[in-house]
C-alpha positions as CSV (number, residue, x, y, z in Angstrom):
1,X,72.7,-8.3,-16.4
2,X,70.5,-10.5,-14.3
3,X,71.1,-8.1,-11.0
4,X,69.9,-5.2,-13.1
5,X,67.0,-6.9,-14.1
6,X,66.1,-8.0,-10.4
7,X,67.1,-4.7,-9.3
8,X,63.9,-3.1,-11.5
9,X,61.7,-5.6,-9.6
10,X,62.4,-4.2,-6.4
11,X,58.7,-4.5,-5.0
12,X,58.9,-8.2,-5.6
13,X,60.8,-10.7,-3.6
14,X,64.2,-11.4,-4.7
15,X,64.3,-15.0,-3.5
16,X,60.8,-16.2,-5.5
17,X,61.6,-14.2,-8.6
18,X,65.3,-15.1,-9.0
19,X,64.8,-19.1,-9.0
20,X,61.7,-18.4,-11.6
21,X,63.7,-16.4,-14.0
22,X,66.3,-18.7,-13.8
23,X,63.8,-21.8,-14.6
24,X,62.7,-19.9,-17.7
25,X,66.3,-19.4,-19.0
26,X,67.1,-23.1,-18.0
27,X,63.8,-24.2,-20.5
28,X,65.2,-21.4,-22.9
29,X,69.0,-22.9,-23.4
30,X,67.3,-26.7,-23.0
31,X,64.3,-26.6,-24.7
32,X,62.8,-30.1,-24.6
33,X,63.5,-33.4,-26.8
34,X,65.7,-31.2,-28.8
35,X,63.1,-28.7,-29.8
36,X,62.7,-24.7,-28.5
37,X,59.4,-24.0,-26.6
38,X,58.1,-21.1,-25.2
39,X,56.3,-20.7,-21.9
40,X,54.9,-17.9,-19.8
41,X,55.2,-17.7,-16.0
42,X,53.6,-14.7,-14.0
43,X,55.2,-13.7,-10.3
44,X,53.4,-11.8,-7.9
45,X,49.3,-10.8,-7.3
46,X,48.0,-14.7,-8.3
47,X,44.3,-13.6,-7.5
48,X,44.1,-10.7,-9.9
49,X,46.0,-12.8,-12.7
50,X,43.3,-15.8,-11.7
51,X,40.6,-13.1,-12.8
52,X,42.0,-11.9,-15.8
53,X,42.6,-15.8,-16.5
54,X,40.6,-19.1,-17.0
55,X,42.1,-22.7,-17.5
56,X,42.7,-23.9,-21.2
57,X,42.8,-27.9,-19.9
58,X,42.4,-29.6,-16.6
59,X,45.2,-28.0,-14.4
60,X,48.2,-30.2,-14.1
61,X,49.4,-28.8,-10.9
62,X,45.8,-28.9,-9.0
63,X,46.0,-31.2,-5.9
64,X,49.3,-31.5,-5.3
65,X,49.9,-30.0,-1.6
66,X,51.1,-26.6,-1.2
67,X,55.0,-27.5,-0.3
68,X,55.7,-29.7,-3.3
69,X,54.3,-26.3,-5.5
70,X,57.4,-24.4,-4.4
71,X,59.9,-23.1,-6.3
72,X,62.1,-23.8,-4.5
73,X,61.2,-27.9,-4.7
74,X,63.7,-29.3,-7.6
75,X,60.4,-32.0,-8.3
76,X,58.7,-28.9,-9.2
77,X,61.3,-27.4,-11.5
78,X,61.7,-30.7,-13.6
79,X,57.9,-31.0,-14.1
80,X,57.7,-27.4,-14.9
81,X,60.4,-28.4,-17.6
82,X,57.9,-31.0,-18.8
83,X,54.8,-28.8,-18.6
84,X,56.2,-26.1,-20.3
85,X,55.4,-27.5,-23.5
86,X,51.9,-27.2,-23.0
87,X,49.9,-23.9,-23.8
88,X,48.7,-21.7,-21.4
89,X,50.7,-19.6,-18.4
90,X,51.8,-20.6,-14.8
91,X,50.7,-18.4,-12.0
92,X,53.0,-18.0,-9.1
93,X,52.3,-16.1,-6.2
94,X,54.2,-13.4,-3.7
95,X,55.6,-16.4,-1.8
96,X,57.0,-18.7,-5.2
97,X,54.1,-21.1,-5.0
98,X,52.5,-21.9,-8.2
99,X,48.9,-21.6,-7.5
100,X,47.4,-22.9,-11.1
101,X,49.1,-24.0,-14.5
102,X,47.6,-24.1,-18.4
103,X,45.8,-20.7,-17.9
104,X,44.6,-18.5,-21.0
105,X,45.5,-14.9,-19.7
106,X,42.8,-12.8,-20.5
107,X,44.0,-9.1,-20.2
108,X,43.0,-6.4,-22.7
109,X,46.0,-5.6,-25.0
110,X,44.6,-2.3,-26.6
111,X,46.8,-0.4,-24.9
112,X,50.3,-2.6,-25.4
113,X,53.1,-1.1,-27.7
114,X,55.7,-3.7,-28.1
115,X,58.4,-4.2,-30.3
116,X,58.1,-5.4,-33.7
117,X,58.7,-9.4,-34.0
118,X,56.8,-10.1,-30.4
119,X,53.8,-12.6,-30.4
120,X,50.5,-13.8,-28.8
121,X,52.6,-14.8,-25.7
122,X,54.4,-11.1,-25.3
123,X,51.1,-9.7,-25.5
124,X,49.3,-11.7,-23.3
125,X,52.8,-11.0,-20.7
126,X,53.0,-7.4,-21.4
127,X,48.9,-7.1,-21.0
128,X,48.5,-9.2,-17.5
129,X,51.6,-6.9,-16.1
130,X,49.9,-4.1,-17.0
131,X,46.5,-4.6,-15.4
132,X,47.9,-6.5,-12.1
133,X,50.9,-6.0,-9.8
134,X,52.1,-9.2,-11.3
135,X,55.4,-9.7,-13.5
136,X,55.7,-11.8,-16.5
137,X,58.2,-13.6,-17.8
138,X,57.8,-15.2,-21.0
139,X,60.1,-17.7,-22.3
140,X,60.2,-17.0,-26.2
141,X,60.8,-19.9,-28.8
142,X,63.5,-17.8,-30.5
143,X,65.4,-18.6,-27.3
144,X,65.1,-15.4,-25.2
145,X,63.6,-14.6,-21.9
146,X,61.5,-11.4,-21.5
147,X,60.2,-9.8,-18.4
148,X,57.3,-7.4,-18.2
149,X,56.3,-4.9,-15.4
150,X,53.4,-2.5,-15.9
151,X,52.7,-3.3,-19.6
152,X,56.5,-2.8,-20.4
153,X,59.5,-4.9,-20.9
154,X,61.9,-4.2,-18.6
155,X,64.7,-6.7,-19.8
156,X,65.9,-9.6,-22.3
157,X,68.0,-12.5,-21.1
158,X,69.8,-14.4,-24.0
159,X,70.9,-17.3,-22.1
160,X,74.3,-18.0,-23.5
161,X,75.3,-14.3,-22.1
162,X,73.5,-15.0,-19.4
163,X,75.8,-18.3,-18.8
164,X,78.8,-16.8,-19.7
165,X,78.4,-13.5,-17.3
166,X,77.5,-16.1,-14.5
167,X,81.3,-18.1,-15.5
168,X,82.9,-14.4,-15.6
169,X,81.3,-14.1,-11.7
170,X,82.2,-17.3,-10.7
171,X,86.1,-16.7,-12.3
172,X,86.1,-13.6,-10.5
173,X,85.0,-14.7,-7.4
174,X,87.4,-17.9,-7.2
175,X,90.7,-15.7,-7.8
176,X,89.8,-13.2,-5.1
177,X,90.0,-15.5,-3.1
């Protein structure tokens, strides 16, 4: 499931998209303080999402240097855990650097047909993809992680399935050897 998904973002790079995804589907199954939250992350073409964009508080990530804003940084990941649960998106950029956080994404939806039951937060994904090279992947308070492309969603990740096809890997990987 999760190689099929990364498999339709082919332009992107593997290695920064991969470790984002699987943040949101960590904040998905976790939640914070026993509660669901929702977040939205965007991957890819930070500058065009910065124009279609403007900060909805100070930004909680401005300042810190450039290495501890890696995704790849596990100080980053458990503050992203934390920041989650304020509004707004997190912009990443081609290389897995978060370059701002807490942004209003601006981008017209008029043109956005998404399935019945999706919010603001869909919308707002769905629109950004569509007018930028960037991909969005919203983390829905039902639980479920969506990624956009072009306007469209391209894939759902319900994260006990997700867990339990990642245990079916792992199963299958340990008796072949």
């Amino acid at each position: 499931m999760f190689d099929q998904i990364l498999a339709k973002l082919s332009e992107h790079r593997r290695e920064v998209c991969k470790p984002i995804i699987e943040l949101a589907v960590e904040i998905a199954r976790e939640g914070r303080e026993g509660r669901r939250i929702g977040t939205l992350f965007t991957i890819g073409d930070a500058n065009t999402v910065l124009s279609y964009s403007r900060p909805l508080i100070l930004d909680p990530i401005a300042r810190h240097s450039r290495e501890a804003r890696n995704i790849s940084s596990d100080n980053l990941r458990g503050t992203l855990k934390e920041l989650a649960q304020l509004d707004g998106a997190f912009v990443f950029d081609d290389e897995g650097y978060l370059v701002a956080g807490c942004r209003y994404l601006d981008a017209r939806a008029s043109e956005i047909e998404l399935p019945m039951g999706l919010g603001s937060r869909h919308f707002a994904a769905a629109s950004i993809s569509r007018v930028s090279h960037a991909i969005a992947v919203v983390v829905s308070e039902s639980a479920i992680v969506r990624i956009f492309k072009e306007g469209s969603l391209i894939g759902d990740i319900i994260p006990e399935l997700w867990l339990l096809s990642r245990e079916q890997i792992f199963k299958s990987n340990s008796v072949e050897k």
